[in-house]
BALUM-282111 format. One record per residue (C-alpha): x negated, y, z negated. Coordinates in steps of 0.25 Angstrom, whole numbers, padded with zeros to 4 digits, always signed. Layout:
<atoms>
XYZ...
</atoms>
This chain:
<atoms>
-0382+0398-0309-0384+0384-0305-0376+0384-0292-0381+0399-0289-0395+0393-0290-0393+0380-0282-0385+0387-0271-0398+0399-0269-0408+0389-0268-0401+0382-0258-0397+0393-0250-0410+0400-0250-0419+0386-0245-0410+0386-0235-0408+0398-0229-0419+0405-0220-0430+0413-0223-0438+0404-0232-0451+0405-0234-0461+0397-0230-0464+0389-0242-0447+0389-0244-0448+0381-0229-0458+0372-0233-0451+0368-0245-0439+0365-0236-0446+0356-0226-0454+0348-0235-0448+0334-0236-0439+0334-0250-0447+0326-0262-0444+0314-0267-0443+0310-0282-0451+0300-0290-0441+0292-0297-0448+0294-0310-0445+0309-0308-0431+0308-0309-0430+0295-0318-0438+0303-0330-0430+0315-0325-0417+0309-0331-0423+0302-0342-0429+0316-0348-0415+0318-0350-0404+0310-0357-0391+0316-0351-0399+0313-0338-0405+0299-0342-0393+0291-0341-0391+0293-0326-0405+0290-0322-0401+0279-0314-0393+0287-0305-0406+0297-0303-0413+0282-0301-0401+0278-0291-0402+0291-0283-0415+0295-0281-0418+0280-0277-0407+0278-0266-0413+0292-0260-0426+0287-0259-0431+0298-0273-0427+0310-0263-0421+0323-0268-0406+0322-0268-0402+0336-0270-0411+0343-0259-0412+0344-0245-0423+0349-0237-0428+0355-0251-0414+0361-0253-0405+0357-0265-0392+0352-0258-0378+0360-0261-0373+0347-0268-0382+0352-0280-0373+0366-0280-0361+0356-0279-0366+0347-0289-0370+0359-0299-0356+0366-0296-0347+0353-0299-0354+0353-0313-0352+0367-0317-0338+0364-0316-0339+0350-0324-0329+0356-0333-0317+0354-0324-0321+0341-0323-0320+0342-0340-0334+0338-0341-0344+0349-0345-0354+0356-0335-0364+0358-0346-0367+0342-0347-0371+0343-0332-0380+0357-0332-0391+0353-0340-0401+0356-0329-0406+0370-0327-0404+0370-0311-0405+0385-0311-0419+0385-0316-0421+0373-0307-0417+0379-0295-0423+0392-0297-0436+0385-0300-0435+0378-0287-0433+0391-0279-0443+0395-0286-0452+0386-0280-0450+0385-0265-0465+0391-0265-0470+0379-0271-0466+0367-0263-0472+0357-0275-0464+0364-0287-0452+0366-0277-0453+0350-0277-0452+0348-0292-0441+0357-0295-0434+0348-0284-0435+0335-0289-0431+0341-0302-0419+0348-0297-0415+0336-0290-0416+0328-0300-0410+0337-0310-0397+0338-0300-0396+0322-0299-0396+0321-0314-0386+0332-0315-0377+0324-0305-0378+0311-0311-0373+0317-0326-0363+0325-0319-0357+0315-0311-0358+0304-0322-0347+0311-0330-0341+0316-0318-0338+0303-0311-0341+0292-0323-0337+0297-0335-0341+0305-0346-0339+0294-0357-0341+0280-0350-0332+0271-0354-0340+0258-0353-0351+0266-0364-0340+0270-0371-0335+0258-0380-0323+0269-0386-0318+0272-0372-0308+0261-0368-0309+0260-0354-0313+0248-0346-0308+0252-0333-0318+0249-0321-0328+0260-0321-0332+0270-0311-0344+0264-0304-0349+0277-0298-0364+0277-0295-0369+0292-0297-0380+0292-0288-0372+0287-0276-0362+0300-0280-0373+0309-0280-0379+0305-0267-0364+0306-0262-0365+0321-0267-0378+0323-0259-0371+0317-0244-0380+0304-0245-0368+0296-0246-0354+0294-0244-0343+0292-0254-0329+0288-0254-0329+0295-0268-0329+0311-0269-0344+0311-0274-0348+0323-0266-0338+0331-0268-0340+0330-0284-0326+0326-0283-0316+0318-0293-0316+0302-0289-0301+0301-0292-0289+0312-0289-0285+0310-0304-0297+0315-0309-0296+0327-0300-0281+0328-0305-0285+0330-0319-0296+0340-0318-0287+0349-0310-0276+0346-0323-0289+0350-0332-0292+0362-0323-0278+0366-0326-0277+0363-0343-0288+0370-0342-0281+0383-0339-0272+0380-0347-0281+0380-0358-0288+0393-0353-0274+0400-0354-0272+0396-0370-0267+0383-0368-0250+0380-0368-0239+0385-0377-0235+0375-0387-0221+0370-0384-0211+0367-0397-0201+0355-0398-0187+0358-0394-0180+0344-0391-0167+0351-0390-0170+0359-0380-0160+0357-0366-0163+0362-0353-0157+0374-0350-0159+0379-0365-0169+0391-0368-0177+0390-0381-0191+0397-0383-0199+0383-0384-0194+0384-0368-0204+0397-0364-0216+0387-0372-0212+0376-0365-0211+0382-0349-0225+0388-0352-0233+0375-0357-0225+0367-0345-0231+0380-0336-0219+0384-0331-0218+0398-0325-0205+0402-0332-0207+0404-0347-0194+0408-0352-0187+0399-0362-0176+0393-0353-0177+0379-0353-0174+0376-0339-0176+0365-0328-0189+0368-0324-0192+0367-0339-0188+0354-0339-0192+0349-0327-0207+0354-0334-0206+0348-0347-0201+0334-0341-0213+0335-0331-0220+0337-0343-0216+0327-0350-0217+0316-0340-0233+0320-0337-0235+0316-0352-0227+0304-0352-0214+0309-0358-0201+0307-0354-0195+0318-0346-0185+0322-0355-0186+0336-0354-0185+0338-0369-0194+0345-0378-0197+0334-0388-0206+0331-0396-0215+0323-0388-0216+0333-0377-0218+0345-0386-0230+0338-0393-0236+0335-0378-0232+0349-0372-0242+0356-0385-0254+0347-0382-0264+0358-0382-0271+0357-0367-0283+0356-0374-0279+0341-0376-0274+0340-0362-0287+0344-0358-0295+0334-0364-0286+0324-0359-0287+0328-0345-0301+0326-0346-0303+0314-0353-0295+0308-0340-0304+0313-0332-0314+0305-0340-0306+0291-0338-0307+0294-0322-0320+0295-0322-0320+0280-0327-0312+0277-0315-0317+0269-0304-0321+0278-0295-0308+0273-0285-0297+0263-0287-0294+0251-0278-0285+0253-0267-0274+0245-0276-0274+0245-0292-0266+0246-0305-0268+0256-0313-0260+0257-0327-0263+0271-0335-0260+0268-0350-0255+0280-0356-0247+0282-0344-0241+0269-0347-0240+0267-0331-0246+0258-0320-0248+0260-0306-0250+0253-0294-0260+0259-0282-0261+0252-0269-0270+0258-0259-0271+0270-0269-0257+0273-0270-0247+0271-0283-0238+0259-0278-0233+0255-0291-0230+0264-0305-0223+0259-0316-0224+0261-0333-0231+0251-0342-0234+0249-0356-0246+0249-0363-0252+0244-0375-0249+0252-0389-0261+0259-0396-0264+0247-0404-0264+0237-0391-0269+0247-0381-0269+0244-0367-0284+0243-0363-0289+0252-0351-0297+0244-0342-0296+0240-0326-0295+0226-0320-0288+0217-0307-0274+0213-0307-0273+0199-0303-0262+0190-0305-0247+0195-0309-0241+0185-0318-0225+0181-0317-0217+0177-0328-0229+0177-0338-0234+0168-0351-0237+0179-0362-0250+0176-0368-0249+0183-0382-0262+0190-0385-0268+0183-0397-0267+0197-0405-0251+0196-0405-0253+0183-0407-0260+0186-0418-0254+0198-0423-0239+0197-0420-0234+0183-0415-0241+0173-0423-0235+0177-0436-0221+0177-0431-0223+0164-0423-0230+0160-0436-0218+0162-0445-0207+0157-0435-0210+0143-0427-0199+0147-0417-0205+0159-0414-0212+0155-0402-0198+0147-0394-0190+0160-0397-0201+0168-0390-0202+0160-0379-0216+0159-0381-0227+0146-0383-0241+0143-0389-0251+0137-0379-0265+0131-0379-0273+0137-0369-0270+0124-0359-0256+0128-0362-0252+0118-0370-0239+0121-0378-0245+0123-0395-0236+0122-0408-0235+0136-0414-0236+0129-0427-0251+0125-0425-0257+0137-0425-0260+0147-0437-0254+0161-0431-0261+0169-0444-0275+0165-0440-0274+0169-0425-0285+0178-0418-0289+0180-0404-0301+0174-0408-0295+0159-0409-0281+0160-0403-0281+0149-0393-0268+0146-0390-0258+0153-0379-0246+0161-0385-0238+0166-0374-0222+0169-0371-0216+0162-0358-0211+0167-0346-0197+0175-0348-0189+0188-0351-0195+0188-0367-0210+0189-0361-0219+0201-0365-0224+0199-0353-0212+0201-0345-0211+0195-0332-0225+0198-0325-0240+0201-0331-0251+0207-0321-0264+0201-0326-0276+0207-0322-0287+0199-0330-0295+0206-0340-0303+0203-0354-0292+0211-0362-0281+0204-0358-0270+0214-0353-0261+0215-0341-0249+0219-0336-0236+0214-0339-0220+0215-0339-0213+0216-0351-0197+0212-0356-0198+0227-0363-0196+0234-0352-0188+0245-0360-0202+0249-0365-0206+0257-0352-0196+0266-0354-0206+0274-0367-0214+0284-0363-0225+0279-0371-0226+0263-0368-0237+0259-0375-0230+0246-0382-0239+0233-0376-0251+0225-0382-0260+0230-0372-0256+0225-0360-0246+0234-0350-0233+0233-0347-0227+0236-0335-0213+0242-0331-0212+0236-0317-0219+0221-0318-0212+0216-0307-0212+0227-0297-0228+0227-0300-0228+0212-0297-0221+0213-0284-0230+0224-0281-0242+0217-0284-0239+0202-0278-0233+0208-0266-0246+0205-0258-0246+0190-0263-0232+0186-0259-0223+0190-0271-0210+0199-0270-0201+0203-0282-0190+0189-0279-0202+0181-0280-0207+0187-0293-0195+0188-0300-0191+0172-0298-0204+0168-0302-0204+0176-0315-0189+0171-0317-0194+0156-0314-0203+0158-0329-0215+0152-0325-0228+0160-0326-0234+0162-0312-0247+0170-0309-0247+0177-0294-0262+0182-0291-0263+0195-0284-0266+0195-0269-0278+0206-0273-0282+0208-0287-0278+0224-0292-0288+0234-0299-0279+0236-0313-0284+0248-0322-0278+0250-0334-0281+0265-0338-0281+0279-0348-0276+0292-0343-0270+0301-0351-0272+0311-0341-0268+0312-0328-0262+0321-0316-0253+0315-0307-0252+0319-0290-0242+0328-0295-0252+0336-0303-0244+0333-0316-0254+0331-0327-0250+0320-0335-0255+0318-0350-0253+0304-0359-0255+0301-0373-0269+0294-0377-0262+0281-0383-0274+0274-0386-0284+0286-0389-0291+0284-0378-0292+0299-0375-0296+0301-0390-0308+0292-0387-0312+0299-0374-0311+0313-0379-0319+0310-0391-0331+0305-0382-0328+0313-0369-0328+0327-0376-0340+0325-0384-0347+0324-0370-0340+0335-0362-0336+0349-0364-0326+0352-0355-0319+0367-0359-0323+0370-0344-0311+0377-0338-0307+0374-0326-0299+0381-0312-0291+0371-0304-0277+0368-0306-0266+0359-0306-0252+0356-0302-0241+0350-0309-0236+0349-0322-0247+0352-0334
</atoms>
């Protein structure tokens, strides 16, 4: 009724035939708005209130004129504007949080009033408003987030924020500026957010349809074999054969499956993947749309060149000028030890590394064994420090009363094969003290689930990411290799610093169209939905589709 309403009063302004009254309207100059209009506007209203100073921000830089009419005409943006919010439930927000202005009343009203030039004027500056303050709390959860992070102390995310200023968007919507970014459109700012709401569009259905068949365990089973858990199975991976044969294609499907939720491709029906097959899509849902959440957080691009680690993937890449370079596992920290989320600059890459022992392990785990062996230290290859480096007796300091608090000393490994630290650490300088490093456990990255360290990540490929990045500052793999086998500490800075994120998906669809699910090791997603879904209703289904593997 809305759209209907905006499109006949559009339409009939502009066609011929009017009236006499109907032309004078249309050729009087447009009315401007007293900014105490639109500022008690949206303090009348507390959903409205707190983005009062992007209806400040808007109407100022345009001088207090209407933004939503034209020669007296409301703009097709508005029906654009009004369409993209009636379908805020693909998007797994909730149209009803944005429709809290009657616009049909509105618009008829103003229809109503083409007699009355001075009552015509009224119902515009109200209408105009009204879709400004519509836009701005629309938009606010669309492009920023509906749970802000940085309000939110029980959201774990310090990754830089998305810095989008909402009245530039909108006057991007009405052509009074250009964008790089996909404003006027109404359009996603990154492709993987697009990618997900196509993958909700498509768990959607599946829902609609009763959901999938729930799949037995049946470890024993070979290709080639027929057992009726095999007709359960071809239907959950949507295969178009149903029968009970377990055949190629079958096991083609359930390794592809598999590998999109971090299994290894084994092609078995185990434990582990049954539990995963049978989770309702209710739950894969919701965890598609809480990743859609952490993208609004996103800046709103990333730099030309960066590092980006995805912690419940356990993997890093490297993008240079926007394409994946470099792709290699990691390991992150354990539940207890979780590897915090948060995004910095890369800029030094250290080769043959001291290890500085965190005064918790310190504390916790090293100083009651070096506490109750004196030669523990010697046959560790480690020493105790002051801060200026000067070599300290083991023996004068009393391990059971350490805290971080007034740990002053240095406890670090040397150089060599026995370092935790491996051969090479990334540092990218931050206040919780994490980076990147080697490791002399290298049998590790062959888990699926590598969530082992302290907090800081381990990589699979240190020195191929240290030629990579050291390339542009002299350094080939030769030159790495004989200064880390020389055993003295030596720090390269980087020719340009590099943007570092350190980031939570648990959902995500790759190029292929393959939707790939993750388990929530630190809760995160726990945290998120307890607070997300208490704002939004999103039980609105959805028609597009997508490809690959579900």
């Amino acid at each position: 009724l809305i759209l209907a309403g905006v499109s006949s009063i559009a339409f009939a302004s502009a066609c011929g035939g009017k009236s006499k009254q109907e032309r004078e309207i249309a050729n009087k100059p447009q009315p401007t708005l007293d900014s105490t209009y639109y500022i008690s506007y949206m303090n009348s209203d507390p959903k409205l209130k707190e983005h009062t100073d992007w209806a400040k921000k808007f109407y100022r830089e345009r001088e207090y004129r209407l933004g939503w009419f034209k020669n007296n005409v409301i703009v097709p943006q508005a029906m654009e504007m009004l369409t993209m919010i009636s379908k805020a439930g693909e998007e797994g927000l909730d149209p009803k949080k944005y429709q809290f202005k009657d616009f049909d009343t509105m618009f008829a009203n103003l229809d109503a009033a083409k007699s009355d030039s001075a009552k015509f004027t009224t119902i515009q500056k109200e209408i105009d408003v009204a879709l400004s303050s519509t836009y701005f709390v629309w938009a606010s959860d669309y492009y920023r987030g509906v749970v802000m992070p940085r309000e939110n102390k029980e959201i774990e995310w310090d990754v830089k924020s998305n810095k989008i200023k909402l009245h530039k968007a909108l006057m991007t919507v009405l052509n009074e500026r250009e964008s790089k970014y996909s404003y006027a459109s109404f359009s996603p700012l990154h492709p993987d957010y697009a990618r997900l709401k196509s993958a909700l569009a498509a768990y959607r259905k599946i829902q609609i349809s009763g959901g999938w068949p729930k799949v037995s365990s049946s470890p024993k089973l070979k290709e080639g074999q027929s057992a009726p858990v095999v007709s359960a199975l071809k239907k959950r991976l949507g295969l178009s054969s149903t029968d009970s044969s377990f055949n190629a294609e079958a096991v083609s499907a359930l390794k592809a499956f598999q590998s999109a939720q971090g299994l290894r491709p084994d092609g078995a029906l185990g434990a582990e993947t049954v539990k995963l097959l049978n989770v309702p899509v209710d739950q894969r849902i919701k965890q598609i749309i809480l990743n859609m959440e952490r993208w609004r957080w996103i800046p709103k691009s990333f730099e030309e060149d960066y590092l980006i680690v995805n912690i419940p993937e356990y993997r890093l890449r490297v993008y240079e000028k926007g394409k994946e370079q470099l792709s290699m596992n990691v390991i992150v920290g354990k539940t207890m030890n979780s590897t915090p989320i948060f995004s910095d600059k890369m800029e030094n890459v250290v080769l043959a590394p001291y290890w500085n022992v965190p005064a918790s392990i310190v504390r916790d785990e090293l100083g009651p064994k070096i506490s109750a062996d004196p030669g523990y230290l010697d046959r560790s290859n480690m020493e105790l420090v002051d801060a200026k480096g000067n070599q300290v007796s083991p023996s004068q300091i009393d391990w059971s009363s350490v805290t971080r608090e007034n740990w002053k000393y240095i406890l670090r490994k040397k150089p060599g094969p026995k370092n935790d630290l491996g051969d090479v650490k990334f540092i990218f300088p931050n206040t919780n003290d994490i980076y990147l490093h080697d490791t002399p456990h290298d049998e590790l990255f062959s888990q699926t689930k590598r969530d082992f360290s302290h907090g800081c990540v381990r990589v699979e490929k240190p020195l191929e990411l240290a030629e990579y990045l050291l390339r542009p500052v002299g350094w080939n793999m030769s030159k790495i290799q004989s200064t880390i086998a020389g055993g003295v500490e030596k720090h390269v800075k980087l020719k340009q610093v590099l943007p570092v994120y350190l980031v939570y998906f648990t959902a995500w669809v790759d190029d292929n169209g393959n939707v790939h699910f993750r388990d929530d090791i630190y809760g995160h997603d726990r945290t998120l939905a307890q607070q997300y879904f208490n704002e939004v209703s999103a039980n609105v289904p959805a028609r597009s589709t997508v490809k690959g593997n579900l």
